[in-house]
Every structure is written in C-alpha cells, then in structure tokens.
C-alpha positions, 0 to 999 in steps of 0.5 A: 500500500502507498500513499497517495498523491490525489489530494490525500495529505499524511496528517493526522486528524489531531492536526488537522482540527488544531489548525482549523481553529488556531489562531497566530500572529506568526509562522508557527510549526504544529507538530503531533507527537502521537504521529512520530510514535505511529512513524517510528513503529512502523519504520522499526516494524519494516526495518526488523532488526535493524536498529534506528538512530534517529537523525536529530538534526531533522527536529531538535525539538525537546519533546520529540527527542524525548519521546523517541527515548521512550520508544526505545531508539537510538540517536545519530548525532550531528554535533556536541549540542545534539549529543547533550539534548539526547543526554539531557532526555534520558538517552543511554550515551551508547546508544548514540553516534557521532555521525558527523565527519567533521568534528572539533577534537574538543566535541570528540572528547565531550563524547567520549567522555560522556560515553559515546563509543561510536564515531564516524571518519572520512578522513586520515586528519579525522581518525587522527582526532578520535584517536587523541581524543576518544583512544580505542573508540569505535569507527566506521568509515563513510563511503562516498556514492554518487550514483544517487537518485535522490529528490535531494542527493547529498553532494561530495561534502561528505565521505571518501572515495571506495580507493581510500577506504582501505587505507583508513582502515588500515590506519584506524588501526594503526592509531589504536581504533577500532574499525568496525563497518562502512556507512554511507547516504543514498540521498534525502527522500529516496521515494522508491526502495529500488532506487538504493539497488545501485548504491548498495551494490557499490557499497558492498563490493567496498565492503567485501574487499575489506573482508578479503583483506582481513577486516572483521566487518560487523557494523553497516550504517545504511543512512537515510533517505527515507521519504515522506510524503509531498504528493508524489506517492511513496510507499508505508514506512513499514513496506518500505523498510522491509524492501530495503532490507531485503536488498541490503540482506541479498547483498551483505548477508548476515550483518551482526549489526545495521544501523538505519538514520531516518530523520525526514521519514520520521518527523516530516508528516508529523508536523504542518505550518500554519502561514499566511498571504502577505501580498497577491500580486502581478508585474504587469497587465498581462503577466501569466503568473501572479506572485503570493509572498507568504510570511515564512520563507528560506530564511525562516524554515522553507530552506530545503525549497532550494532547487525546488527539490522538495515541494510542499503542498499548500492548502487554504480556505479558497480551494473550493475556487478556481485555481491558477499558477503562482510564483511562490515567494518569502517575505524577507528584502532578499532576491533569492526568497523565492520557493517556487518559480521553475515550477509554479504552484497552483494557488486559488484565484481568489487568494489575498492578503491576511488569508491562512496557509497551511504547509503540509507535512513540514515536521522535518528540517522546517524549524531546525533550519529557521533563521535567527531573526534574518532582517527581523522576521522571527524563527518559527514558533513551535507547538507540540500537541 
C-alpha cells in the first residue's frame, strides 16, 4: 500500500482540527507527537532488526527527542549540542553516534567522555582526532556514492572515495581504533526502495574487499533517505523498510549489526505550518503568473525549497475556487526568497492578503533550519500537541 498523491495529505486528524481553529500572529510549526510514535513503529516494524538512530538534526525539538527515548531508539548525532539534548532526555550515551565527519577534537572528547563509543571518519586528519581524543573508540568509515537518485542527493561534502577506504582502515588501526563497518547516504527522500539497488551494490563490493583483506566487518550504517510524503506517492514506512532490507540482506548477508538514520521519514508528516498571504500580486497587465509572498520563507524554515527539490503542498480556505499558477515567494528584502518559480504552484484565484496557509507535512528540517531573526522576521514558533 502507498500513499497517495490525489489530494490525500499524511496528517493526522489531531492536526488537522488544531489548525482549523488556531489562531497566530506568526509562522508557527504544529507538530503531533502521537504521529512520530505511529512513524517510528512502523519504520522499526519494516526495518526488523535493524536498529534506528534517529537523525536529530531533522527536529531538535525537546519533546520529540524525548519521546523517541521512550520508544526505545537510538540517536545519530550531528554535533556536541545534539549529543547533550539526547543526554539531557534520558538517552543511554551508547546508544548514540557521532555521525558527523567533521568534528572539533574538543566535541570528540565531550563524547567520549560522556560515553559515546561510536564515531564516524572520512578522513586520515579525522581518525587522527578520535584517536587523541576518544583512544580505542569505535569507527566506521563513510563511503562516498554518487550514483544517487535522490529528490535531494547529498553532494561530495561528505565521505571518501571506495580507493581510500582501505587505507583508513588500515590506519584506524594503526592509531589504536577500532574499525568496525562502512556507512554511507543514498540521498534525502529516496521515494522508491529500488532506487538504493545501485548504491548498495557499490557499497558492498567496498565492503567485501575489506573482508578479503582481513577486516572483521560487523557494523553497516545504511543512512537515510527515507521519504515522506509531498504528493508524489511513496510507499508505508513499514513496506518500505522491509524492501530495503531485503536488498541490503541479498547483498551483505548476515550483518551482526545495521544501523538505519531516518530523520525526514520520521518527523516530516508529523508536523504542518500554519502561514499566511502577505501580498497577491502581478508585474504587469498581462503577466501569466501572479506572485503570493507568504510570511515564512528560506530564511525562516522553507530552506530545503532550494532547487525546488522538495515541494510542499499548500492548502487554504479558497480551494473550493478556481485555481491558477503562482510564483511562490518569502517575505524577507532578499532576491533569492523565492520557493517556487521553475515550477509554479497552483494557488486559488481568489487568494489575498491576511488569508491562512497551511504547509503540509513540514515536521522535518522546517524549524531546525529557521533563521535567527534574518532582517527581523522571527524563527518559527513551535507547538507540540
């Protein structure tokens, strides 16, 4: 079974009532954490016995971090200050991964010393830090892959190349560290399981070298790039889950130990904003497209519109009228807030200023990428229901 994409949105009714009365004055975030239980379960039920660390970047926020803590998952941390917000939430240290490849030396003793045991590498200068830092920590070594077909395919920032692997390897363990598996990210919103078909192939071959070469291989970090839903249609997270098993399992065998960091999949259908109109206009007479200025845009928690890779879907009170293409713009003195232009959005036609939109299925990278006050508009007020 998939979601659909024919004016069905992923949102639990407990948003959907919330938002039907909520009054605000400004950008507000509505999140249900009912619904990020519901995700986690499923995803867990389809992923079997792999285990989830939840990619706490997607949504910091307190409630969620401490409600995962409850359900029993583990955490893949990006920095010294999600590491303390997991701790301060009752996460059990060794249930969370520094995953970040770049890494200050005094964070890596911050963990180390707060009981962090696993680290990621991509590079000689980075194992040479964990080694001073965290002595005989545990490491996995990300792989580089960019054969992805990912909505948002990660760039070469991250990760080395599958000629390098070896040599980190073999000089984790010169330094004292223990090098345990490979990790790797087939892209953020990967919407179909077939598509990590590739990736995982490239991986695997890196991984069987290793073996051949006498590496004792017992931790695969698959990453994450489990979708949500924003109108294209995706499967259940639980089918889902279990398709990409089925491919890992074909390729790798039996893996003492898989590790699985969806963030977007998690929290993305977990939450909504509630916006609002600011301005409807048109450059001239006869322009095809009107423009809709919102009063959120990619400086306050609409920065993964860039490209226009990930489109969200718009609901108003006026969708019973006629609709026609609009460019969709943010609200700040900046020429590049603009969401949407390549592909416009269909908005109704009698859509003006001071009327309520709601942004679907916006729980995840929408408020942890909210700006600080960029030319005086607020970051994104949270609710949690």
């Amino acid at each position: 079974m998939t979601h659909v994409a024919h004016g069905a949105f992923a949102l639990s009714s407990r948003l959907d009532a919330f938002a039907a009365t909520a009054v605000v004055d400004r950008p507000t975030l509505v999140l249900d954490i009912e619904r990020v239980s519901m995700q986690y379960r499923a995803l867990k039920a389809g992923l079997g016995f792999a285990r989830i660390h939840y990619a706490v970047k997607a949504n910091p926020t307190r409630e969620i971090i401490e409600r995962l803590v409850a359900e029993g998952s583990c955490f893949d941390a990006a920095s010294r200050g999600e590491i303390e917000l997991c701790l301060s939430q009752g996460a059990d240290a060794a249930h969370i991964s520094f995953g970040n490849t770049v890494k200050k030396a005094g964070d890596i003793a911050f963990a180390h010393q707060a009981g962090v045991t696993l680290f990621a590498a991509d590079a000689e200068e980075e194992l040479e830090k964990i080694a001073d830092n965290a002595p005989g920590a545990e490491v996995y070594i990300r792989v580089l892959v960019e054969n992805s077909q990912a909505d948002w395919p990660l760039s070469r920032k991250f990760g080395c190349r599958a000629t390098m692997v070896p040599e980190l390897f073999d000089r984790a363990v010169a330094l004292g560290l223990r090098p345990v598996g490979l990790s790797f990210h087939v892209g953020s919103q990967t919407r179909r399981p077939e598509m990590w078909a590739g990736v995982l192939d490239h991986v695997a071959e890196i991984w069987r070298g290793l073996q051949a070469a006498g590496h004792e291989l017992s931790v695969l970090n698959i990453g994450g790039g489990f979708p949500a839903f924003y109108g294209d249609a995706v499967e259940t997270p639980t089918r889902y889950g279990a398709q990409v098993m089925d491919l890992v399992t074909e390729r790798f065998g039996a893996v003492p130990r898989v590790m699985a960091e969806p963030g977007r999949g998690m929290v993305a259908e977990a939450g909504l904003i509630l916006a609002e109109a600011v301005l409807v206009s048109k450059k001239s007479a006869d322009d095809t497209h009107r423009w809709v200025y919102l009063d959120i845009g990619r400086f306050s928690g609409l920065a993964e519109t860039e490209g226009e890779a990930i489109r969200y879907q718009f609901t108003t009170p006026r969708d019973h009228d006629a609709m026609g293409p609009c460019i969709l713009a943010g609200p700040s003195c900046d020429s590049a807030d603009v969401l949407y232009e390549k592909r416009p959005v269909m908005l109704p036609m009698t859509l003006k200023a001071g009327d309520r939109v709601v942004i679907r299925n916006t729980g995840a990278y929408t408020s942890a990428y909210s700006s600080v006050g960029f030319n005086g508009f607020p970051p994104l007020d949270v609710i949690v229901l």
